[in-house]
Every structure is written in structure tokens, then in C-alpha cells.
N, C-alpha and C positions, 0 to 999 in steps of 0.2 A: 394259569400261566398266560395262556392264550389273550384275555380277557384281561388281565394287570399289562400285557403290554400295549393292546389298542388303547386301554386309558391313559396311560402314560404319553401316546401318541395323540389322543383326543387332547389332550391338556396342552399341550407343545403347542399343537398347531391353533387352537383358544390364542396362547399366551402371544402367537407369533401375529395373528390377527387383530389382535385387541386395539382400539383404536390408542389409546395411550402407548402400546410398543410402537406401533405405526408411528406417532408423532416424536416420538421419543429418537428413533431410530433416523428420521428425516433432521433431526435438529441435529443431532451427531454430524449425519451427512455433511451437510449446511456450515457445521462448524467447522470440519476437518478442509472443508475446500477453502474456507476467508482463511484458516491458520496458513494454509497450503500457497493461498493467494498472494495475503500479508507477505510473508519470509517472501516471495519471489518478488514482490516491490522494496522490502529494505534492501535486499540486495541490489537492485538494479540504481535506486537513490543510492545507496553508499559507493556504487561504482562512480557513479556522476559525479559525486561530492570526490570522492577520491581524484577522477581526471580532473579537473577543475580545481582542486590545491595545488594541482603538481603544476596547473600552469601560471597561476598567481603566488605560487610560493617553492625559492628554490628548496634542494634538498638541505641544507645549514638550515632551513627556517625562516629565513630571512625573505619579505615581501620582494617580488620582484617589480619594479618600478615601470623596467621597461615594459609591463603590460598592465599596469593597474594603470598608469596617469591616464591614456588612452581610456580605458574602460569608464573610468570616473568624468572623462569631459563628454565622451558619450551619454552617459549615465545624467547629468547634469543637461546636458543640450535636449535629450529628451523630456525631463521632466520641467524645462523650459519652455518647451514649445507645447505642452501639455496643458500646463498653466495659466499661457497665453490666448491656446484655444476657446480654455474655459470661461474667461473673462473676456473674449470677443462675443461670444454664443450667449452672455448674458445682458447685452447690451442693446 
């Protein structure tokens, strides 16, 4: 009796050492923290995404103008002066 339980206990602690559980059990690790990681950046992008509809698009759905034309002459002036730079610096 004695002797079936130390083996049982010898085997455990083998199977708990063995380098394959070791690696096996670090890959787990490793996974469960990117699964864990991931979800708390979708959520933190779909929060972003979400504020950011709600100021370019009223509740009907409908574009709100009064903050997109702005946005887009911005958006436009930037990659103007972008484009400008590029073509002075090659010159």
C-alpha cells in the first residue's frame, strides 16, 4: 500500500517535471494572457470607434456635416502640406 502510493506520487511529480509539461504548461500560460490581452484592446478600440461615431454621425444615422467638413479640410490641408514637403526634399 505503502509503496503503490509513493509510486503514484513518484509518477506525478516525473510527469509534473517533464520538460514537455513544463513547455506545454508555459504555452498555455502565454496563451491565456494574449486571449486575456486581445479582448481588453477590442474592447478599448470598439470604445474609440464607438465615441467617434457618435460624433460624426447623429443618432437618425445621418453624417453630421457640421463636423465632418472641418475634419475633411483638415484632413486634405494635411496631406497637402505632406506632399509638398515631399517634393521640396527631392529637389
Amino acid at each position: 500500500m505503502r509503496r503503490e502510493e509513493l509510486r503514484v506520487t513518484l509518477e506525478e511529480i516525473g510527469a509534473r517535471v517533464h520538460p514537455t509539461t513544463i513547455a506545454e504548461d508555459a504555452k498555455a500560460r502565454v496563451a491565456a494572457t494574449l486571449d486575456h490581452t486581445a479582448g481588453r484592446a477590442f474592447v478599448a478600440v470598439n470604445r474609440a470607434v464607438t465615441g467617434v461615431r457618435a460624433q460624426i454621425v447623429s443618432a437618425e444615422g445621418a453624417p453630421r456635416l457640421d463636423r465632418l467638413v472641418p475634419a475633411a479640410l483638415l484632413t486634405v490641408g494635411v496631406v497637402g502640406l505632406l506632399v509638398l514637403s515631399t517634393r521640396r526634399r527631392r529637389r
